[in-house]
N, C-alpha and C positions, 0 to 999 in steps of 0.2 A: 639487556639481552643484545644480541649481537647476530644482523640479518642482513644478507647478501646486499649489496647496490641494487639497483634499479631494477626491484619488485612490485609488485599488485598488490594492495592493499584494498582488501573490502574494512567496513565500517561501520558502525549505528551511527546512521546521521538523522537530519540534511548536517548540511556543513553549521560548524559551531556548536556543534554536541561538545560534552566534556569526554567522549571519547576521541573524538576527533583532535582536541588540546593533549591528551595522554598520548595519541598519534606521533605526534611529531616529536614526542621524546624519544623517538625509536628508526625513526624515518629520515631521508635524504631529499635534498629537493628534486631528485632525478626518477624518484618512485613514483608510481603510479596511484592514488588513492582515491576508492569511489564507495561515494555513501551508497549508504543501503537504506530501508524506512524501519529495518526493524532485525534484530538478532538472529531470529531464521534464516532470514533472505542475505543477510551477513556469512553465516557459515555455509549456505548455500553454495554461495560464490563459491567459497574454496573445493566444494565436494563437486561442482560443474566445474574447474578448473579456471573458471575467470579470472579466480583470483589465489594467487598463492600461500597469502595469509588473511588469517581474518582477527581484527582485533574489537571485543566486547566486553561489557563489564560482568562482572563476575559477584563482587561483593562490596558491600559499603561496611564503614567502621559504625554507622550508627543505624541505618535503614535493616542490613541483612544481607543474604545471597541476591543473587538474581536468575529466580525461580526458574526461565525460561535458557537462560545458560548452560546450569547443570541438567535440565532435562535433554537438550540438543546434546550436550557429550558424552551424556548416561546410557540412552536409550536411539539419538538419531545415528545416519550414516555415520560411522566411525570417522573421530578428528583426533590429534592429540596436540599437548600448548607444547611451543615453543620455546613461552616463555610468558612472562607478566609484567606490568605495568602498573604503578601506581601514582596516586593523582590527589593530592587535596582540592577538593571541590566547595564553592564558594557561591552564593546564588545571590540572583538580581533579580529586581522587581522591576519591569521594564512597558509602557504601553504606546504606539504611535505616540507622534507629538502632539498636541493638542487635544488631548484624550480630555472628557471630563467626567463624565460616568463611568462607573465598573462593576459592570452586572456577572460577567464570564472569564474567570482566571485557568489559564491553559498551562499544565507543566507534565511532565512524566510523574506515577505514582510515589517513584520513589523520592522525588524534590519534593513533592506538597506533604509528605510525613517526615521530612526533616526544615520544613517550614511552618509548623501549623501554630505555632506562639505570634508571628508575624502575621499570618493569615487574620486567625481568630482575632487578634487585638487591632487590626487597620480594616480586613474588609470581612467581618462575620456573616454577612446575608449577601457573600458571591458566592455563586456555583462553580464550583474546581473539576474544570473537565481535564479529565486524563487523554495524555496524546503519548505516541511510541516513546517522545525522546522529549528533551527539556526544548531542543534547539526548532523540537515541529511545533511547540505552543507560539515559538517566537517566531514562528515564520507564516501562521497561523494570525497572529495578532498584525502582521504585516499584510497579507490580504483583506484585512476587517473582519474575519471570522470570527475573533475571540475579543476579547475589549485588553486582555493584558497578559503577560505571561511568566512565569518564574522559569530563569533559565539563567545560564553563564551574560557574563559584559561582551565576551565576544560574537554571542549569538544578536547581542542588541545590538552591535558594531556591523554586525555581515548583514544583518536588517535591517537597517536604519530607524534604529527604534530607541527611543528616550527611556533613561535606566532613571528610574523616579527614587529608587535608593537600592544600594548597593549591601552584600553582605548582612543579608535576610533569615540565614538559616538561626536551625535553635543552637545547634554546637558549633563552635567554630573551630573545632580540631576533624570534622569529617573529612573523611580519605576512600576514595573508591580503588580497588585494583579490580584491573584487568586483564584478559588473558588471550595471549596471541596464536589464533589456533590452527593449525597444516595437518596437511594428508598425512597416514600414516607414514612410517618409514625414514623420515631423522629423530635422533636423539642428540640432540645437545652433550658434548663431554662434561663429565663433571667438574665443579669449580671448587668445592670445598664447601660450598654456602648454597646448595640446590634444594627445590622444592618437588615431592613426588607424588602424583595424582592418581586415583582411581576409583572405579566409582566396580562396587563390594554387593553382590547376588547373592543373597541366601535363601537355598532350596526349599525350606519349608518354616514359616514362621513358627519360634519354638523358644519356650525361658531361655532365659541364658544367652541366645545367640548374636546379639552384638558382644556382650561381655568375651564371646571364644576370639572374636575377632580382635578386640581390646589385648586379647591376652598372648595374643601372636606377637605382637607389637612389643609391649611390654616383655617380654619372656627376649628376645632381639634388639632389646634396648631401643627402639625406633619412636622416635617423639612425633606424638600427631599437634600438628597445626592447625587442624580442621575438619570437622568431621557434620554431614548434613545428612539426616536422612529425607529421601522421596517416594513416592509413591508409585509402583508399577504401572499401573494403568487396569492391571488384570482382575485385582477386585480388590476391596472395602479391607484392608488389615495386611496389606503384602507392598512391603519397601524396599527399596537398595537402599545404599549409604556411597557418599560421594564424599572421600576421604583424601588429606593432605598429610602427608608427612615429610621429616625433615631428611633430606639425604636423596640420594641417585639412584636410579637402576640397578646400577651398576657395583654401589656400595654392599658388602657382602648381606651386614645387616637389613639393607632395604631386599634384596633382591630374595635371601632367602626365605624371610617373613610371606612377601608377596606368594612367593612357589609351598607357604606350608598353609598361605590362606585356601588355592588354589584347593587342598587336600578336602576341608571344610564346607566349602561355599560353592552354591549353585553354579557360578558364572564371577570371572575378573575380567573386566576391560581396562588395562593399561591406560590412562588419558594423559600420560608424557611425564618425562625429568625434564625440569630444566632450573636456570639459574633463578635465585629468589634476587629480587630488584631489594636493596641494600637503601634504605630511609633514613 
Protein backbone atom coordinates (compact mmCIF):
# COMPACT_ATOMS: atom_id res chain seq x y z
CA UNK A 1 0.00 0.00 0.00
CA UNK A 2 1.15 3.28 -0.49
CA UNK A 3 0.54 6.33 2.36
CA UNK A 4 1.33 9.91 2.21
CA UNK A 5 4.87 10.97 4.25
CA UNK A 6 4.85 11.95 7.49
CA UNK A 7 1.60 10.69 9.04
CA UNK A 8 0.10 9.41 12.50
CA UNK A 9 0.02 6.08 12.93
CA UNK A 10 -2.09 4.51 15.93
CA UNK A 11 -1.10 0.81 16.71
CA UNK A 12 -1.87 -2.37 19.05
CA UNK A 13 1.08 -2.19 21.01
CA UNK A 14 3.31 -1.37 23.61
CA UNK A 15 6.21 -1.20 21.30
CA UNK A 16 7.32 -4.73 19.98
CA UNK A 17 4.01 -6.23 19.01
CA UNK A 18 4.07 -7.96 15.74
CA UNK A 19 2.01 -5.22 14.62
CA UNK A 20 4.19 -2.88 15.24
CA UNK A 21 7.00 -5.12 12.93
CA UNK A 22 4.10 -5.23 10.01
CA UNK A 23 4.32 -1.38 10.91
CA UNK A 24 7.19 -0.55 9.45
CA UNK A 25 6.71 -2.37 6.21
CA UNK A 26 4.51 0.63 5.35
CA UNK A 27 5.88 3.44 7.23
CA UNK A 28 8.89 6.29 6.92
CA UNK A 29 11.02 7.12 9.69
CA UNK A 30 9.54 10.65 9.59
CA UNK A 31 5.89 9.29 10.65
CA UNK A 32 4.49 9.62 13.69
CA UNK A 33 3.64 6.08 15.47
CA UNK A 34 1.96 5.57 18.91
CA UNK A 35 0.89 2.39 20.53
CA UNK A 36 -2.39 1.95 21.74
CA UNK A 37 -3.08 -1.09 24.74
CA UNK A 38 -5.72 -2.55 22.68
CA UNK A 39 -7.71 -2.52 19.08
CA UNK A 40 -10.51 -0.13 20.16
CA UNK A 41 -8.49 2.52 21.67
CA UNK A 42 -6.27 1.95 18.26
CA UNK A 43 -9.27 2.82 15.79
CA UNK A 44 -10.16 5.19 18.27
CA UNK A 45 -7.49 7.33 17.59
CA UNK A 46 -8.35 7.69 14.08
CA UNK A 47 -12.22 8.39 14.64
CA UNK A 48 -10.89 11.37 17.35
CA UNK A 49 -8.54 12.46 14.64
CA UNK A 50 -5.17 11.72 16.56
CA UNK A 51 -4.35 9.73 14.31
CA UNK A 52 -4.83 9.40 10.61
CA UNK A 53 -4.47 5.80 10.20
CA UNK A 54 -4.70 2.90 12.25
CA UNK A 55 -3.06 -0.34 11.76
CA UNK A 56 -4.43 -3.92 13.52
CA UNK A 57 -4.57 -7.41 12.85
CA UNK A 58 -7.41 -8.72 11.33
CA UNK A 59 -6.74 -12.52 10.73
CA UNK A 60 -4.18 -15.33 11.26
CA UNK A 61 -3.62 -18.23 8.74
CA UNK A 62 -3.84 -20.67 11.67
CA UNK A 63 -5.65 -18.98 14.79
CA UNK A 64 -8.75 -17.03 12.73
CA UNK A 65 -10.30 -13.55 12.50
CA UNK A 66 -9.77 -11.13 15.10
CA UNK A 67 -13.10 -11.08 16.61
CA UNK A 68 -12.72 -7.55 18.04
CA UNK A 69 -11.65 -5.99 14.61
CA UNK A 70 -14.39 -7.06 12.47
CA UNK A 71 -16.80 -6.05 15.26
CA UNK A 72 -15.14 -2.18 15.45
CA UNK A 73 -15.63 -1.95 11.38
CA UNK A 74 -19.10 -3.77 11.35
CA UNK A 75 -20.91 -2.25 13.99
CA UNK A 76 -18.51 0.89 15.51
CA UNK A 77 -18.11 4.55 14.35
CA UNK A 78 -17.66 4.02 10.62
CA UNK A 79 -13.68 3.43 9.31
CA UNK A 80 -12.78 1.93 5.92
CA UNK A 81 -9.00 -0.06 5.20
CA UNK A 82 -6.81 1.70 3.18
CA UNK A 83 -5.18 -1.12 2.73
CA UNK A 84 -3.44 -4.47 4.28
CA UNK A 85 -0.47 -5.81 5.54
CA UNK A 86 0.78 -9.06 5.98
CA UNK A 87 3.43 -10.57 8.33
CA UNK A 88 4.81 -14.08 9.06
CA UNK A 89 4.70 -14.33 12.66
CA UNK A 90 7.23 -16.47 14.70
CA UNK A 91 7.23 -16.62 18.62
CA UNK A 92 9.60 -16.79 21.46
CA UNK A 93 9.80 -18.14 24.75
CA UNK A 94 11.45 -15.34 26.71
CA UNK A 95 11.77 -14.75 30.80
CA UNK A 96 14.07 -12.10 32.80
CA UNK A 97 17.49 -13.36 33.18
CA UNK A 98 18.13 -15.31 35.85
CA UNK A 99 14.61 -16.59 35.99
CA UNK A 100 14.31 -20.09 37.69
CA UNK A 101 10.86 -21.10 38.29
CA UNK A 102 7.73 -20.64 35.89
CA UNK A 103 4.53 -20.60 37.51
CA UNK A 104 2.80 -17.70 35.18
CA UNK A 105 3.28 -17.55 31.20
CA UNK A 106 1.85 -14.26 29.74
CA UNK A 107 0.88 -13.95 25.83
CA UNK A 108 -2.20 -12.67 23.79
CA UNK A 109 -4.90 -15.53 23.21
CA UNK A 110 -4.09 -15.83 20.04
CA UNK A 111 -0.13 -16.79 20.52
CA UNK A 112 -0.92 -19.44 23.41
CA UNK A 113 -3.34 -21.38 20.69
CA UNK A 114 -0.71 -21.45 18.11
CA UNK A 115 1.69 -22.51 20.76
CA UNK A 116 0.06 -25.07 22.86
CA UNK A 117 2.38 -28.24 21.59
CA UNK A 118 5.22 -26.17 23.22
CA UNK A 119 3.36 -25.20 26.18
CA UNK A 120 1.88 -28.50 26.99
CA UNK A 121 5.24 -30.52 26.39
CA UNK A 122 7.94 -27.89 28.48
CA UNK A 123 5.48 -26.10 31.12
CA UNK A 124 2.02 -28.17 31.54
CA UNK A 125 1.13 -27.07 35.18
CA UNK A 126 1.80 -22.99 34.18
CA UNK A 127 -1.12 -20.78 34.29
CA UNK A 128 -1.37 -18.94 30.73
CA UNK A 129 -2.60 -15.59 31.54
CA UNK A 130 -4.04 -13.70 28.67
CA UNK A 131 -2.76 -10.00 28.10
CA UNK A 132 -4.06 -7.43 24.93
CA UNK A 133 -0.97 -8.14 22.96
CA UNK A 134 2.02 -10.69 22.95
CA UNK A 135 4.49 -7.52 23.48
CA UNK A 136 2.18 -6.57 26.97
CA UNK A 137 3.12 -10.29 28.47
CA UNK A 138 6.82 -9.28 27.69
CA UNK A 139 6.59 -6.16 29.19
CA UNK A 140 4.79 -7.60 32.02
CA UNK A 141 7.46 -10.25 32.70
CA UNK A 142 9.88 -7.25 32.71
CA UNK A 143 8.28 -5.54 35.81
CA UNK A 144 8.04 -9.09 37.58
CA UNK A 145 4.57 -9.47 37.07
CA UNK A 146 4.46 -12.54 35.17
CA UNK A 147 7.51 -15.19 35.40
CA UNK A 148 7.58 -15.40 31.43
CA UNK A 149 6.09 -14.61 28.32
CA UNK A 150 5.45 -15.80 24.55
CA UNK A 151 5.86 -13.01 22.31
CA UNK A 152 8.21 -11.80 19.25
CA UNK A 153 12.56 -11.63 19.74
CA UNK A 154 11.90 -8.15 19.34
CA UNK A 155 9.60 -7.69 22.19
CA UNK A 156 12.49 -9.60 24.30
CA UNK A 157 15.01 -7.08 22.69
CA UNK A 158 13.03 -3.77 23.50
CA UNK A 159 12.68 -5.55 27.10
CA UNK A 160 15.66 -6.74 28.02
CA UNK A 161 14.56 -10.17 28.42
CA UNK A 162 16.33 -13.54 27.65
CA UNK A 163 14.72 -15.53 24.73
CA UNK A 164 15.19 -19.14 26.53
CA UNK A 165 14.26 -20.59 22.90
CA UNK A 166 13.21 -19.24 19.78
CA UNK A 167 10.56 -20.32 17.17
CA UNK A 168 7.95 -21.98 19.60
CA UNK A 169 4.88 -21.95 17.56
CA UNK A 170 2.90 -25.39 16.34
CA UNK A 171 3.09 -24.23 12.33
CA UNK A 172 5.73 -22.53 11.21
CA UNK A 173 4.20 -21.22 7.92
CA UNK A 174 1.75 -18.78 10.22
CA UNK A 175 1.01 -15.36 8.68
CA UNK A 176 -1.19 -12.65 10.18
CA UNK A 177 -2.62 -9.83 7.98
CA UNK A 178 -3.58 -6.80 8.87
CA UNK A 179 -5.50 -3.82 8.10
CA UNK A 180 -4.81 -0.24 7.81
CA UNK A 181 -7.98 1.72 8.75
CA UNK A 182 -9.09 5.81 7.90
CA UNK A 183 -11.88 8.08 8.05
CA UNK A 184 -14.31 7.65 5.50
CA UNK A 185 -13.70 9.34 2.16
CA UNK A 186 -10.46 7.93 0.21
CA UNK A 187 -10.51 5.17 -1.87
CA UNK A 188 -7.59 3.81 -3.19
CA UNK A 189 -7.61 3.72 -7.24
CA UNK A 190 -7.57 0.38 -8.50
CA UNK A 191 -4.43 -1.76 -9.31
CA UNK A 192 -5.70 -4.66 -11.03
CA UNK A 193 -4.93 -6.96 -7.77
CA UNK A 194 -7.47 -5.16 -5.11
CA UNK A 195 -9.35 -6.58 -2.24
CA UNK A 196 -13.21 -5.36 -1.43
CA UNK A 197 -14.69 -5.27 1.94
CA UNK A 198 -17.91 -5.28 3.57
CA UNK A 199 -19.64 -6.15 6.17
CA UNK A 200 -23.58 -7.58 4.82
CA UNK A 201 -27.36 -6.79 7.14
CA UNK A 202 -29.95 -8.95 6.50
CA UNK A 203 -33.31 -7.73 7.57
CA UNK A 204 -34.90 -10.66 8.94
CA UNK A 205 -33.14 -14.08 9.65
CA UNK A 206 -34.82 -16.50 6.86
CA UNK A 207 -33.59 -20.21 4.80
CA UNK A 208 -31.74 -19.43 2.13
CA UNK A 209 -30.37 -15.89 2.93
CA UNK A 210 -26.81 -16.15 2.96
CA UNK A 211 -27.15 -18.39 -0.18
CA UNK A 212 -29.27 -15.00 -2.04
CA UNK A 213 -26.14 -13.26 -1.04
CA UNK A 214 -23.69 -16.01 -2.41
CA UNK A 215 -25.60 -15.79 -5.42
CA UNK A 216 -25.22 -12.10 -6.24
CA UNK A 217 -21.72 -12.80 -6.35
CA UNK A 218 -21.75 -15.79 -8.23
CA UNK A 219 -24.33 -14.60 -10.94
CA UNK A 220 -21.37 -11.13 -11.37
CA UNK A 221 -18.64 -13.59 -11.46
CA UNK A 222 -17.07 -11.83 -8.06
CA UNK A 223 -14.75 -14.34 -6.22
CA UNK A 224 -15.08 -14.09 -2.44
CA UNK A 225 -11.94 -14.32 -0.39
CA UNK A 226 -13.55 -14.34 2.82
CA UNK A 227 -16.56 -14.33 4.26
CA UNK A 228 -17.29 -14.31 8.58
CA UNK A 229 -20.25 -14.17 9.92
CA UNK A 230 -20.99 -12.05 13.59
CA UNK A 231 -23.47 -11.59 15.75
CA UNK A 232 -25.62 -8.39 16.07
CA UNK A 233 -25.81 -7.80 19.47
CA UNK A 234 -29.64 -7.54 19.33
CA UNK A 235 -30.58 -10.99 20.08
CA UNK A 236 -29.67 -14.83 20.29
CA UNK A 237 -29.94 -15.92 16.19
CA UNK A 238 -29.43 -12.43 14.24
CA UNK A 239 -25.76 -11.88 12.29
CA UNK A 240 -24.16 -9.89 9.64
CA UNK A 241 -21.50 -11.29 7.55
CA UNK A 242 -18.18 -9.42 7.19
CA UNK A 243 -17.17 -10.23 3.59
CA UNK A 244 -14.07 -9.97 1.19
CA UNK A 245 -13.92 -10.12 -2.39
CA UNK A 246 -11.60 -9.90 -5.06
CA UNK A 247 -11.88 -6.69 -7.28
CA UNK A 248 -12.61 -2.72 -6.69
CA UNK A 249 -15.45 -0.43 -6.13
CA UNK A 250 -15.04 0.63 -8.97
CA UNK A 251 -14.85 -2.65 -11.16
CA UNK A 252 -18.32 -2.98 -12.81
CA UNK A 253 -18.54 -6.52 -11.50
CA UNK A 254 -17.85 -5.47 -7.94
CA UNK A 255 -19.87 -2.40 -7.83
CA UNK A 256 -22.77 -3.59 -9.41
CA UNK A 257 -23.25 -6.94 -7.20
CA UNK A 258 -22.79 -4.58 -4.12
CA UNK A 259 -25.83 -1.98 -5.55
CA UNK A 260 -28.02 -5.40 -6.32
CA UNK A 261 -27.08 -6.82 -2.59
CA UNK A 262 -28.23 -3.28 -1.44
CA UNK A 263 -31.81 -4.38 -3.13
CA UNK A 264 -31.98 -7.62 -0.69
CA UNK A 265 -30.42 -6.88 2.50
CA UNK A 266 -31.22 -4.93 5.51
CA UNK A 267 -28.22 -2.51 5.53
CA UNK A 268 -24.44 -2.47 3.47
CA UNK A 269 -21.54 -0.69 5.13
CA UNK A 270 -18.82 -0.22 2.55
CA UNK A 271 -15.51 -1.06 4.73
CA UNK A 272 -13.03 0.06 1.68
CA UNK A 273 -11.13 -1.22 -1.80
CA UNK A 274 -7.95 -1.26 -1.68
CA UNK A 275 -4.84 -2.91 -2.90
CA UNK A 276 -4.24 -6.78 -1.83
CA UNK A 277 -0.39 -6.94 -0.33
CA UNK A 278 1.14 -9.51 -3.23
CA UNK A 279 3.23 -12.58 -0.87
Amino acid sequence: MSIQESQTFAYLGPVGTFTEEALKKITCDSDVKIPYANVTAALDAVRKGDAQFALVPIENSVEGVVARTLDELATGDALTIAGEVTLPVTFAFMTKRGTTEIKRIGTHPHAESQCRDYIAANYPHAEIVSTNSTSAAAEAVSKGELDAAIASSAAAEHFNLEVREANIGDNAGAVTRFICAQKPGWIPEPTGNDRTSIAVFIDIDHAGALLEILQVFAKNDVNLTFIQSRPTGRELGHYHFIIDVEGHIKDDSVGKSIEELRVICDDIRFLGSYPREVR
